[in-house]
C-alpha positions in Angstrom: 15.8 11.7 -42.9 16.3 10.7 -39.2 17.1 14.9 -38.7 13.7 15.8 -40.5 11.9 13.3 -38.3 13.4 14.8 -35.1 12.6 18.3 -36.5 8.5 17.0 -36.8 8.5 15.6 -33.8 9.8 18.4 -31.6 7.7 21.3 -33.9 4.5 18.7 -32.8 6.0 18.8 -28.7 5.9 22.2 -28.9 3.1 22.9 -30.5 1.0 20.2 -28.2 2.2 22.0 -25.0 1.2 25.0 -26.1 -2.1 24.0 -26.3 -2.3 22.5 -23.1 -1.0 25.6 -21.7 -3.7 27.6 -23.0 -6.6 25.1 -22.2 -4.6 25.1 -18.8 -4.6 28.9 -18.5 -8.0 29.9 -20.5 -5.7 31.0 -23.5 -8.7 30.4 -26.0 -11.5 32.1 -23.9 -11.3 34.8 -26.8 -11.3 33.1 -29.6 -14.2 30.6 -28.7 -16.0 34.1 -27.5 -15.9 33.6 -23.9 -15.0 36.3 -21.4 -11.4 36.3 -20.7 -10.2 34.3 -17.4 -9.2 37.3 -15.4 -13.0 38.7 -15.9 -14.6 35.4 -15.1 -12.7 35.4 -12.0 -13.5 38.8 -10.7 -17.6 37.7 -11.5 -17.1 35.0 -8.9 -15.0 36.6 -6.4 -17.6 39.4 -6.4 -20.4 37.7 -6.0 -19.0 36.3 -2.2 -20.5 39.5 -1.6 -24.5 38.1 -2.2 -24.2 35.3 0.6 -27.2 35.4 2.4 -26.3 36.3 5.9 -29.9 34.5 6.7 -31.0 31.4 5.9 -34.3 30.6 7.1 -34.3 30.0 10.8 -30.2 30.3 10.6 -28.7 33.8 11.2 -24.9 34.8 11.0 -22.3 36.2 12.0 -18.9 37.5 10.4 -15.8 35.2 11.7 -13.2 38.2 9.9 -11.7 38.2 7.2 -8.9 36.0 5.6 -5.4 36.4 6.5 -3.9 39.2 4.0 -0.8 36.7 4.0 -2.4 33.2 4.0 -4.8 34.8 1.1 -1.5 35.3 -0.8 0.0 31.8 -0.2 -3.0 30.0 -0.8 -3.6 32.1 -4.2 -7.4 33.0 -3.0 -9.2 35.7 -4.8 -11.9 36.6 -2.4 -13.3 34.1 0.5 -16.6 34.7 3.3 -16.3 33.4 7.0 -19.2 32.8 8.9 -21.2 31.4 11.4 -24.5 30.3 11.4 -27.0 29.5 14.2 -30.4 28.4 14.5 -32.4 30.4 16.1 -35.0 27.5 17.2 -32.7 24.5 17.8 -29.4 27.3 18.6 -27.2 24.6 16.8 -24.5 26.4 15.0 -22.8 26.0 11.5 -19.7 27.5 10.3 -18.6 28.6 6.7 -15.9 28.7 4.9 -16.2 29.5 1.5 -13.1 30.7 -1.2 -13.2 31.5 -4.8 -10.1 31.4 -7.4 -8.4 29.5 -9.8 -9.3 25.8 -10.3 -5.2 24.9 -10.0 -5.1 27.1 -6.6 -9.0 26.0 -5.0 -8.8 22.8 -5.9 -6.3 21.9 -3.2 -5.4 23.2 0.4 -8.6 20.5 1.5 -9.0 19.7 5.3 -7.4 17.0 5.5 -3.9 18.4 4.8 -5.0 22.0 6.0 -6.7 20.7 9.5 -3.4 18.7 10.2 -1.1 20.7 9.4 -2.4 23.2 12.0 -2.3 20.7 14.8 -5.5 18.4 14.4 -5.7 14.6 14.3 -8.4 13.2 11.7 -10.3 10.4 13.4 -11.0 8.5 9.9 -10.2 9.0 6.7 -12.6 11.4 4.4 -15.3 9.7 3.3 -17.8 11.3 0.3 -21.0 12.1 1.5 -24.8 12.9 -0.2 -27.4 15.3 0.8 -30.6 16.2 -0.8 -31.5 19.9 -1.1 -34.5 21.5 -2.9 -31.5 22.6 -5.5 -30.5 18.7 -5.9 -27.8 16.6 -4.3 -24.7 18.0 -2.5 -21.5 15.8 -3.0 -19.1 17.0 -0.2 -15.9 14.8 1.5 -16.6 14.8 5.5 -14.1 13.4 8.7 -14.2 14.6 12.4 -11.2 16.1 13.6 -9.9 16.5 17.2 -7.3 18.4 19.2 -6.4 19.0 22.6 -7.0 22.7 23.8 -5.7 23.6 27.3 -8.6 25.7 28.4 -11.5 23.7 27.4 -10.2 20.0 26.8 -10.5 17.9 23.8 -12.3 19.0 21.0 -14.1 17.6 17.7 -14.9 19.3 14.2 -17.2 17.9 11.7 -15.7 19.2 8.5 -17.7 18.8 4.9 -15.8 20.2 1.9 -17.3 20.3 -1.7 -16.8 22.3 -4.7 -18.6 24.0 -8.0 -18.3 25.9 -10.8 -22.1 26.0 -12.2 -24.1 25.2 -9.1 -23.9 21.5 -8.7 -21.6 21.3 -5.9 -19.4 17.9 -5.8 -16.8 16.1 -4.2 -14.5 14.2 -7.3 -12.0 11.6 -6.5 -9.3 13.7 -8.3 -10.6 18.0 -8.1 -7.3 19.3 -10.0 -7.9 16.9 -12.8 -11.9 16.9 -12.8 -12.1 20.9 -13.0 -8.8 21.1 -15.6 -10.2 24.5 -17.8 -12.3 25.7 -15.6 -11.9 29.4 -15.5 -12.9 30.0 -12.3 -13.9 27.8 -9.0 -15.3 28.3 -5.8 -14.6 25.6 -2.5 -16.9 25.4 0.3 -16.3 23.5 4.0 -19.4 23.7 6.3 -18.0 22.8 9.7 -20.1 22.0 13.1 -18.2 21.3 16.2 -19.1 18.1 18.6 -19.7 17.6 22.3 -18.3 14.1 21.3 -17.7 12.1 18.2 -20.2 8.9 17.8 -23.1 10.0 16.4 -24.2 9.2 12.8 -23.7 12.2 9.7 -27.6 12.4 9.6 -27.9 13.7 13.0 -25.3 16.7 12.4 -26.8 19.9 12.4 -25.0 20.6 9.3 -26.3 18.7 7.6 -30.2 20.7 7.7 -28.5 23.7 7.6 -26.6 22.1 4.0 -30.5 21.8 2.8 -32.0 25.1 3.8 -28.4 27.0 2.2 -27.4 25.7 -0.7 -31.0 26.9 -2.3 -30.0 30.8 -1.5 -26.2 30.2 -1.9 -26.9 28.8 -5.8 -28.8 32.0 -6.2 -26.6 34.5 -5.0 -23.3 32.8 -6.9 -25.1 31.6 -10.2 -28.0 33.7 -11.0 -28.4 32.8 -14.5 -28.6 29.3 -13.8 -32.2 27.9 -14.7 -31.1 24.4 -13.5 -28.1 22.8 -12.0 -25.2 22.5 -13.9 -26.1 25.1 -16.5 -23.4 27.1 -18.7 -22.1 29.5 -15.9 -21.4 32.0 -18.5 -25.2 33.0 -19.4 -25.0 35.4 -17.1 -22.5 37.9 -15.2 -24.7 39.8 -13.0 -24.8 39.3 -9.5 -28.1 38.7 -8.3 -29.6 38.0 -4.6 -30.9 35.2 -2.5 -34.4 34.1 -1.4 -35.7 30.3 -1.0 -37.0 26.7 0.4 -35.8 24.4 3.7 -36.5 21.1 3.7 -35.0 17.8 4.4 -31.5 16.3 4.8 -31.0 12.5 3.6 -27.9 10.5 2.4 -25.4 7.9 2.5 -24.4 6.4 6.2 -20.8 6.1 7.7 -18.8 7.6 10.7 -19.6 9.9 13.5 -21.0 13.5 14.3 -22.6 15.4 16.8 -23.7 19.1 17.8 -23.4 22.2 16.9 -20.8 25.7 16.3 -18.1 26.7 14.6 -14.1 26.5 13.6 -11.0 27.8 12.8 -11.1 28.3 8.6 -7.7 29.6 8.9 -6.4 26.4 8.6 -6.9 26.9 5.3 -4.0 28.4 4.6 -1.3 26.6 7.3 -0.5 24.0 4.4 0.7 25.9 1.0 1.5 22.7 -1.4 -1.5 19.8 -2.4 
């Protein structure tokens, strides 16, 4: 009897991790009709290529492409480096912005990434809100600093958030919170600082957050009618056009002015 028991109880092990592994890996995209894993990550990685390069007022330019080799350690299907200025106010705003698999995007985050290539974080991350005309961004944000022998100390303001459908957010735990998720894109915005002090509100990135994310949704989830819609309605890439308006949130730390960073410190950490 204790031997049949055993026998039950491993068969169920088994079978249990099988299913995890599939939920895990997107094993029953084809049986529940969905498009397969490796096709709904090519749709994301493809559309990188429908970021508007103008936003408004803000007009970019290409910061390169990823490291061939970091791209390979960090397990990144396709990313878009840029930087953004104003051309009223001149303040600048960097981007960062990576798609992949949840298990590989959902780590690698500043705070590990920015340190291991040589920068000290002032305070830890704190979770910050901003109100765009395509709803509220969720995003982590710290300022970093490191010395640089030509031009002195410097400071970053780093915000990092991620989505899947549009609504872009900032969860206590990302590997856990996006578990099945076929596909996943990661964003930081990053403004650099004449000097730390100065409160979130007042950082340029912040605006340019409100004015992009409106264009951004529409170039990366063009069959979205509404936030948080069922990413798989539609797998056409489609381009940008929309609103500005205002910035808002929650209150902490410091920030500053304007420009941009070094994304490649993306990649100097390879473990979560």
């Amino acid at each position: 009897m204790k031997n049949y028991l055993t026998v039950i109880i491993a068969a169920a092990l088994i079978v249990s991790t099988g299913v995890v592994h599939a939920f895990w890996t997107g094993g029953f995209d084809y049986i529940l009709g969905k498009p397969s894993q490796s096709e709904q990550l090519k749709v994301f990685a493809d559309r990188l290529a429908n970021v508007p390069s103008e936003v408004g007022p803000w007009k970019s330019i290409d910061l390169g492409k990823m490291d061939a080799r970091v791209k390979q350690v960090a397990n990144i299907d396709a990313s878009v480096e840029r930087e953004y200025t104003n051309s009223s106010t001149k303040a600048k705003s960097s981007v960062f912005l990576v798609s992949g698999h949840f298990r590989d995007v959902a780590v690698h985050t500043p705070d590990q990434c920015y340190v291991a290539a040589g920068y000290e974080m002032m305070s830890n991350p704190i979770k910050y809100r901003i109100d765009t005309p395509a709803g509220e961004v969720e995003a982590y944000t710290t300022v970093f600093k490191k010395e640089d022998t030509h031009v002195g100390m410097h400071y970053l303001r780093v915000f990092w958030t991620w989505s899947t459908d549009g609504k872009w957010v900032a969860p206590d735990s990302p590997r856990i919170e996006f578990v099945g998720q076929p596909a996943l894109y990661k964003m930081y915005i990053i403004s650099q600082l004449e000097q730390p002090g100065r409160s979130i509100s007042e950082d340029p990135s912040v605006g340019f957050f409100s004015q992009f994310i409106p264009d951004l949704n529409k170039a990366l989830f063009p069959g979205e009618s509404s936030i948080g819609g069922d990413t798989q309605d539609a797998l056409e890439p489609a381009a940008p056009v929309l609103p500005a308006t205002t910035p808002a949130a929650s209150e902490t730390p410091a920030a500053a002015t304007p420009a941009a960073a070094p994304p490649a410190a993306e990649g100097a950490k390879t473990g979560p």
